[in-house]
C-alpha positions as a Python dict, from the first residue, in 0.01 Angstrom:
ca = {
    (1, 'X'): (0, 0, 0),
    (2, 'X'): (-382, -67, -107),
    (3, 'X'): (-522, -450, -101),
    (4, 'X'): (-733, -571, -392),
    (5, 'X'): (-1025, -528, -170),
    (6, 'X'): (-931, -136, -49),
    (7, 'X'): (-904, -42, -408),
    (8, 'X'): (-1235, -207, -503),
    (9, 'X'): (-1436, -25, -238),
    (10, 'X'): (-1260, 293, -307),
    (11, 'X'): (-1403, 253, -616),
    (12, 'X'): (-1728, 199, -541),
    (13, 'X'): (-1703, 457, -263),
    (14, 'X'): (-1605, 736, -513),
    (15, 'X'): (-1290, 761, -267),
    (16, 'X'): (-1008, 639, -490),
    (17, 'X'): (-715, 880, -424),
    (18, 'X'): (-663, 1233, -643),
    (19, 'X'): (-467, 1183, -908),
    (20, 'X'): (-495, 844, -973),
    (21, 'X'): (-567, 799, -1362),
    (22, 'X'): (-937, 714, -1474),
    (23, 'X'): (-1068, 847, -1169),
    (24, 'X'): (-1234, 1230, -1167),
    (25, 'X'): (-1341, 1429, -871),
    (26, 'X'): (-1673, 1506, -803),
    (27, 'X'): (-1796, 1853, -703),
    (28, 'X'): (-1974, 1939, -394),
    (29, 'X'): (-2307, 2050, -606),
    (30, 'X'): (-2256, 1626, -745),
    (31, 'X'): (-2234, 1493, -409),
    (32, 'X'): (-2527, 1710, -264),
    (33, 'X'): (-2692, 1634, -559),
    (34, 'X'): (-2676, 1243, -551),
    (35, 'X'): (-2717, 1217, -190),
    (36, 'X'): (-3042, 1468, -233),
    (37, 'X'): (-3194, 1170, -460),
    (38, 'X'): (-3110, 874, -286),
    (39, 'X'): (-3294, 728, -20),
    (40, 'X'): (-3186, 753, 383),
    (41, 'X'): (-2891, 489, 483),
    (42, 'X'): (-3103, 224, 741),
    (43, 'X'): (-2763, 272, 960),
    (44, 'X'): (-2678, 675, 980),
    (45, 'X'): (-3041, 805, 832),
    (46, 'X'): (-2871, 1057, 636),
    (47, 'X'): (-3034, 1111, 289),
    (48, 'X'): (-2786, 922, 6),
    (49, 'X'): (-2812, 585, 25),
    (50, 'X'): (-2755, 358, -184),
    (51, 'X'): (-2862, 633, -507),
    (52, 'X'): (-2803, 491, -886),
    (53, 'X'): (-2546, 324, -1012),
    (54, 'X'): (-2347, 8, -813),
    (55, 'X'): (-2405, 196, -428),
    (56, 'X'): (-2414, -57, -241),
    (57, 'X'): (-2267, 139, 49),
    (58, 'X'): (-2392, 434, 218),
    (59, 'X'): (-2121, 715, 107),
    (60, 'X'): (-2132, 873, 491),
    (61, 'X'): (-2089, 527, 756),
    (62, 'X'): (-2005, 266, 485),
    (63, 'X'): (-2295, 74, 567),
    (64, 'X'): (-2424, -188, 352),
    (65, 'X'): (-2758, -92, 223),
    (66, 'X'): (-3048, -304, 108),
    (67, 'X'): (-3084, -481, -222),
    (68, 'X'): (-3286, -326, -506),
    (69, 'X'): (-3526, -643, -569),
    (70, 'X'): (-3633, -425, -877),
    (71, 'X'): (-3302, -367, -1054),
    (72, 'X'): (-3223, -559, -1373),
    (73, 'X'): (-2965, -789, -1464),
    (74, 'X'): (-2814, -665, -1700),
    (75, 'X'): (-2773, -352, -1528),
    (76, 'X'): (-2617, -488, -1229),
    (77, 'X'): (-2397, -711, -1435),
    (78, 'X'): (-2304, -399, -1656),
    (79, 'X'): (-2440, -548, -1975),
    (80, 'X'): (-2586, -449, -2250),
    (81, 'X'): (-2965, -563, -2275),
    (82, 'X'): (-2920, -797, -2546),
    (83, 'X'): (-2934, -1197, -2607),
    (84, 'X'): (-2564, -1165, -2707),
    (85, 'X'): (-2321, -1120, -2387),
    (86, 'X'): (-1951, -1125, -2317),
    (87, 'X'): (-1915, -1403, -2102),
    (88, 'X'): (-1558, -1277, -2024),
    (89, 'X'): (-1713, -939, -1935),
    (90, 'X'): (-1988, -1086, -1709),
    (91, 'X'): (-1769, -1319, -1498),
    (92, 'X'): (-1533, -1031, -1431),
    (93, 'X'): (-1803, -834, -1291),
    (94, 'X'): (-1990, -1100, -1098),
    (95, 'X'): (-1623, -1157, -950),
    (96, 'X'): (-1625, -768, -877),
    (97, 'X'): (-1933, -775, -698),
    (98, 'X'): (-1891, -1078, -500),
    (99, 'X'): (-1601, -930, -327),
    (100, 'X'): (-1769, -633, -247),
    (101, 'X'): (-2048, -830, -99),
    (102, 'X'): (-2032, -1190, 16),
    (103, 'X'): (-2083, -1277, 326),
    (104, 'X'): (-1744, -1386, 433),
    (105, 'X'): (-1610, -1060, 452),
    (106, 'X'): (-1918, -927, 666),
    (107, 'X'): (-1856, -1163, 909),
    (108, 'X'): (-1740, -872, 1199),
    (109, 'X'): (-2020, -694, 1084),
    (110, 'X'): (-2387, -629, 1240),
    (111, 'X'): (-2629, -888, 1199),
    (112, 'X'): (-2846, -658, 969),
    (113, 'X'): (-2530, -611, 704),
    (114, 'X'): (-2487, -951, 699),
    (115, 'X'): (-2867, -1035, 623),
    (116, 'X'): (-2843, -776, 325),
    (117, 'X'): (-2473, -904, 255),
    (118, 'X'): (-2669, -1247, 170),
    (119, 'X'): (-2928, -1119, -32),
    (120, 'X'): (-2724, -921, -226),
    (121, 'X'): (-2481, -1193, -326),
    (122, 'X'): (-2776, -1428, -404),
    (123, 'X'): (-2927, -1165, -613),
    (124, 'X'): (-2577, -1124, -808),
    (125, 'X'): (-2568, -1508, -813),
    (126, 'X'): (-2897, -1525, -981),
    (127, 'X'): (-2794, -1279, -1240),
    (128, 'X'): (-2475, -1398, -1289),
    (129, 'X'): (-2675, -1784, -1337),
    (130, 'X'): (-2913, -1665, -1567),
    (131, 'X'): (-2721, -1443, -1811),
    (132, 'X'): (-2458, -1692, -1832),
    (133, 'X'): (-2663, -1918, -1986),
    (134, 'X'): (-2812, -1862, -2342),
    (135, 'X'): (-3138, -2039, -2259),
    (136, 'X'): (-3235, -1878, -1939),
    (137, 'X'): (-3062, -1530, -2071),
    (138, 'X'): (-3330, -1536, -2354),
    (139, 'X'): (-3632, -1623, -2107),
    (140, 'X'): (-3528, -1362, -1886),
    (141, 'X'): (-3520, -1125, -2184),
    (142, 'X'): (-3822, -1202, -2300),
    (143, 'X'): (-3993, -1201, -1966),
}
């Protein structure tokens, strides 16, 4: 019934169906509350964007929202900040996120979720690149 790629963005989404195990509900006071903080969607302009955590989508039109330049590695790789990684861990999640956002699968899209489409997969390639590797991990730590 659900494709790989459904169930990943009805994860991200917060939209995976009732019932299902490991997923909770959130209350209306959450949702106000986390669209309240996060900036306006480029697409719909309604106040909760992209917000903490891995939205990447605006929760009311689905749109693909800009790339956080600012956020950390680690963070967007779900690692802990440390030189030690699980490599296992990280390549599962850099495979996550690239099928939420590579470009292929924005091809039908408009041209401005396909611009951030590309700079958010370069950004997760660039993470995924740099913690992989001790040497670069460590500079990036240290930097």
């Amino acid at each position: 019934m659900w494709s790989w790629r459904s169930r990943a963005l009805l994860r991200v989404w917060d939209l995976w169906p009732a019932g299902v195990p490991g997923r909770r509900l959130l209350s209306s006071d959450a949702v106000s509350q986390a669209r309240s903080d996060s900036p306006a969607c480029w697409n719909c302009g309604v106040s909760g964007g992209p917000g903490s955590g891995d939205r990447f989508f605006c929760p009311r039109c689905r749109a693909l929202q800009p790339p956080d330049r600012a956020r950390d590695y680690f963070s967007l790789l779900d690692c802990k900040r440390s030189f030690r990684v699980d490599t296992t861990k990280l390549q599962r999640r850099y495979q996550e996120l690239q099928r939420l956002v590579h470009p292929d699968f924005f091809s039908q899209r408009s041209q401005t979720e396909k611009d951030f489409s590309e700079k958010h997969s370069t950004m997760v390639n660039d993470a995924y690149k740099t913690l992989l590797a001790p040497l670069s991990r460590g500079l990036y730590l240290v930097s």
